[in-house]
C-alpha positions in Angstrom: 25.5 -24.8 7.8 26.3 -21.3 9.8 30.1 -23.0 10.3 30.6 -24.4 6.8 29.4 -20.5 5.7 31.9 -19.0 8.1 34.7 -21.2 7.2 34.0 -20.3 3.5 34.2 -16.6 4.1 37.6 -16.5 6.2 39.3 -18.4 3.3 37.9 -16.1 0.4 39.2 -13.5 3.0 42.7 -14.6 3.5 42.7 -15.8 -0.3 41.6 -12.0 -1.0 44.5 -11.3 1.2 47.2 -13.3 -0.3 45.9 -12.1 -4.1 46.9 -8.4 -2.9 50.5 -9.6 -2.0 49.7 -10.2 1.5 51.0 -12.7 3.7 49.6 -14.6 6.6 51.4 -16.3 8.9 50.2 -18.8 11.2 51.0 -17.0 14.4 49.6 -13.6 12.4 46.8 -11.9 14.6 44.8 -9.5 13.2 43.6 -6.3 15.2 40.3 -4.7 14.2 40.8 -0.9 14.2 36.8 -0.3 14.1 33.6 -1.9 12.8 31.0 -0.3 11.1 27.5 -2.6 11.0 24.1 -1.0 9.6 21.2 -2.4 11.8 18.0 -1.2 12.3 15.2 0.8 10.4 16.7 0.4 6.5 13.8 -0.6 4.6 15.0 -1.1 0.8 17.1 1.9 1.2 20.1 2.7 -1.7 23.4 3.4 0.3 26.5 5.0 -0.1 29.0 5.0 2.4 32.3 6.8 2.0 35.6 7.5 4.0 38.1 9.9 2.7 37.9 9.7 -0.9 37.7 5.9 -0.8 34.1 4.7 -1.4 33.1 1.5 0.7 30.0 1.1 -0.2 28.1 2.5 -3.3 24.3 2.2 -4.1 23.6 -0.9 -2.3 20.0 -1.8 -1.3 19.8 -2.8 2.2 16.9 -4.0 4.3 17.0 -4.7 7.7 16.2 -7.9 9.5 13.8 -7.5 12.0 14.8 -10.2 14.3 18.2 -10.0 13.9 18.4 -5.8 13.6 21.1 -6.3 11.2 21.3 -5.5 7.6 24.2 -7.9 6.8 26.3 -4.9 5.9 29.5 -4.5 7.9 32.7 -2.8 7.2 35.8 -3.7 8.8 39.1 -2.1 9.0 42.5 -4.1 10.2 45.7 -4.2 10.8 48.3 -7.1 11.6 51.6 -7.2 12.3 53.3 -8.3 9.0 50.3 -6.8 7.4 49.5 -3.4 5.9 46.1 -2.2 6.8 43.0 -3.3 5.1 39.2 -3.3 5.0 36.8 -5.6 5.0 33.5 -5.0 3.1 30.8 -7.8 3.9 27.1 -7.4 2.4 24.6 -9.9 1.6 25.5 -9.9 -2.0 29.3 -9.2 -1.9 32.3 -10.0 0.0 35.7 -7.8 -0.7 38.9 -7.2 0.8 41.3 -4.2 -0.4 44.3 -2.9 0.9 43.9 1.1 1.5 45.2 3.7 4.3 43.4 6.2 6.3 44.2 8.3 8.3 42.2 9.3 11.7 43.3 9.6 15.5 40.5 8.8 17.6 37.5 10.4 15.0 36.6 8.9 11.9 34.4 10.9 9.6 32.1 8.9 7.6 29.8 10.4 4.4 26.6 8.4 3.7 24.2 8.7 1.2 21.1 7.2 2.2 18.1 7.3 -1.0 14.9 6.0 1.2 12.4 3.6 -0.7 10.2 6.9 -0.4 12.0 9.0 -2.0 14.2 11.0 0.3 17.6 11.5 0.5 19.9 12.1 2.9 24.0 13.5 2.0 25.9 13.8 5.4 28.7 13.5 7.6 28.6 11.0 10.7 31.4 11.7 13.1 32.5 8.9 15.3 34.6 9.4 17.8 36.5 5.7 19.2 36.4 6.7 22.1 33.2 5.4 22.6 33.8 1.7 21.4 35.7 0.8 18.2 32.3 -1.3 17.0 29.6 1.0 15.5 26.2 0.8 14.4 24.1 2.6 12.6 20.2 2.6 12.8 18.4 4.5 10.8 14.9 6.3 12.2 12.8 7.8 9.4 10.1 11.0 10.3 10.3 14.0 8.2 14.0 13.9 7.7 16.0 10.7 8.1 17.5 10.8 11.6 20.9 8.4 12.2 21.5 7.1 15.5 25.0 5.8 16.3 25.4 2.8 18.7 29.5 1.9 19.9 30.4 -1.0 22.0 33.9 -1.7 23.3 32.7 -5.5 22.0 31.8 -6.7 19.0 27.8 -6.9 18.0 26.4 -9.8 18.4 23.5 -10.9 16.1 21.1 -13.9 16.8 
């Protein structure tokens, strides 16, 4: 089932692809420029996540899986070599591809909005620098204020 799932998201993705005037070629490899996963400690949380002016993410409720860590949501940006660059946006509920550019050198600022299921609210910049791996997570840790903690890998995440 896990395969027939995967199979069916890589061709809505390159069908998303070729609706936007893309083209993939056979030989086409596509480089992920940075990953951005939510894992741990949502807990019905209403999210926002913006980069820039473009908004990636907007009011989406997000819970986390406890034995997995993962929310489901994960935002990927590429490039290719025939290929303009474009991101990915995965959730549970949605699945997009659109074809915008940023611009960053080795930071990438990101502004979340995070509306807890208790009532807080947190409006903030994460800075991330890629030095540190080009796949990042986010866990959130709730006390008095929300408290982000940001994970990078120089591998991708893997969740079980």
């Amino acid at each position: 089932m896990y395969k027939i799932i995967s199979f069916l998201t890589i061709v809505v993705c390159l069908t998303a692809c070729c609706n936007r005037k893309f083209t993939v070629t056979d030989n086409e490899e596509l480089k992920i420029l940075w990953q951005l996963d939510l894992q741990r400690g949502f807990a019905l949380d209403t999210i926002s996540i913006y980069i820039d002016s473009i908004n990636l993410v907007k009011d989406l409720v997000v819970q986390t899986e406890n034995t997995t860590a993962f929310t489901g949501v994960s935002i990927k940006y590429y490039e290719g070599f025939s290929l303009s660059k474009f991101f990915h946006v995965k959730t549970l509920t949605e699945n997009k591809v659109f074809d915008k550019k940023i611009f960053f050198d080795e930071t990438i600022e990101f502004r979340l909005i995070v509306k807890s299921f208790g009532g807080t609210t947190f409006k903030g910049n994460l800075q991330v620098s890629l030095k540190k791996g080009k796949f990042i997570g986010i866990s959130n840790f709730v006390g008095k204020e929300p408290t982000f903690y940001i994970n990078q890998k120089d591998d991708n995440f893997i969740y079980y």
